[in-house]
C-alpha positions in Angstrom: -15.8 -27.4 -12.6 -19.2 -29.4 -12.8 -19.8 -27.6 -15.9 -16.4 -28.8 -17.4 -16.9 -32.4 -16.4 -20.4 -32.4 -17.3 -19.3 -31.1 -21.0 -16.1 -34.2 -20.8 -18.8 -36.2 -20.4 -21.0 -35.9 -22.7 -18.4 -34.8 -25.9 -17.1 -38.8 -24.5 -19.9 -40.6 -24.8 -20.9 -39.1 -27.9 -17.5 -39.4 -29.8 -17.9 -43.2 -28.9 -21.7 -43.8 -29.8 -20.7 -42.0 -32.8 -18.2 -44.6 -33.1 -20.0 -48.0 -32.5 -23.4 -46.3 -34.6 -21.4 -45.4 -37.7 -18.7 -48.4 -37.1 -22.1 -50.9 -36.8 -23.2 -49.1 -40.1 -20.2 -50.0 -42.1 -19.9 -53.1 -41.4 -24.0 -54.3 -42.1 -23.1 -52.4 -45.4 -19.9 -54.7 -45.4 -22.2 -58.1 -45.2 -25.2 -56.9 -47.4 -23.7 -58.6 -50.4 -22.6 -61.6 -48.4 -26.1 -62.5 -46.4 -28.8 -64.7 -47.6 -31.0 -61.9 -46.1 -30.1 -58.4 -47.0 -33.4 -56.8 -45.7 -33.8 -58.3 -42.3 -29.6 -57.9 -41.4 -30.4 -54.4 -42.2 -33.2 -53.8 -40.3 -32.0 -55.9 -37.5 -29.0 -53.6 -37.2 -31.0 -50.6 -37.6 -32.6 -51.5 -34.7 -29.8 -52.2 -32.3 -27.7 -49.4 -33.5 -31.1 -46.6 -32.8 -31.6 -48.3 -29.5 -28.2 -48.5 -28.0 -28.0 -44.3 -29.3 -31.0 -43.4 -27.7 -30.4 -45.4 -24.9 -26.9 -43.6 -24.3 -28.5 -40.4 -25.2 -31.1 -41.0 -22.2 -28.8 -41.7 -20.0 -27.1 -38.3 -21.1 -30.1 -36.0 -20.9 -31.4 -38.2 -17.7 -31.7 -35.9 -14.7 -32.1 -32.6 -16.7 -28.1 -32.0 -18.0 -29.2 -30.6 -21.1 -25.3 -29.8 -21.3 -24.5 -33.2 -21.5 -26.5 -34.1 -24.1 -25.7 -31.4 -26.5 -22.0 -32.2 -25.7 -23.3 -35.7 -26.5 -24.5 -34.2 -29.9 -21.6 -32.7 -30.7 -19.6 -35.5 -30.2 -21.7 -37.5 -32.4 -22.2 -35.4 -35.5 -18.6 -34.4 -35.1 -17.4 -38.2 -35.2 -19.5 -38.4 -38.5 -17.8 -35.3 -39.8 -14.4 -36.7 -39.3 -15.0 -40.0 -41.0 -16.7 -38.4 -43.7 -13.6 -36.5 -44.1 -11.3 -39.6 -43.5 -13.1 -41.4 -45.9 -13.9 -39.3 -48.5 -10.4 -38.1 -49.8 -9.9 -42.4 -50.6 -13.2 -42.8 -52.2 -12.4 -39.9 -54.4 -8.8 -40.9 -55.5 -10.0 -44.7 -56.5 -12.7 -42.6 -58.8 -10.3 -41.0 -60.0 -7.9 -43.1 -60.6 -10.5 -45.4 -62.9 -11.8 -42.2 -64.5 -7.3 -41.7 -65.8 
């Protein structure tokens, strides 16, 4: 049962650092355009979006629950696989569509 809730956890808390890492991500590529400093809102959010992650995936490991954090992992590459695959059938449709 600690297994189980060890793995809940971490597949959690990676699924949503997933989600704030690649949801901070779009939106500094959302303001590039728009900022008077491109370079330093970049590497501001760089910054905070690798420290929060490693900070979570600390917390994760912290203690010696390897499990944890490669359920953390997995969570987390798997959030990016399903919005590459959200986003990428819209992406290729308005090429397409310009291409016709």
């Amino acid at each position: 049962m600690q297994l189980f809730i060890n793995i809940l956890i971490g597949l959690t808390a990676g699924v949503l650092i997933g989600g704030f890492f690649f949801g901070a991500l779009y939106v500094t590529a959302q303001k590039l355009l728009q900022s008077s400093h491109p370079t330093l809102l970049m590497l501001i959010s760089f910054i905070i979006r690798i420290a929060v992650t490693l900070g979570v995936f600390y917390f994760l490991i912290k203690g010696g629950h390897l499990i944890r954090f490669f359920a953390g992992l997995i969570g987390f590459i798997g959030f990016r696989v399903f919005l590459i695959n959200k986003v990428k059938p819209d992406t290729m449709k308005q090429q397409i569509g310009k291409e016709g």
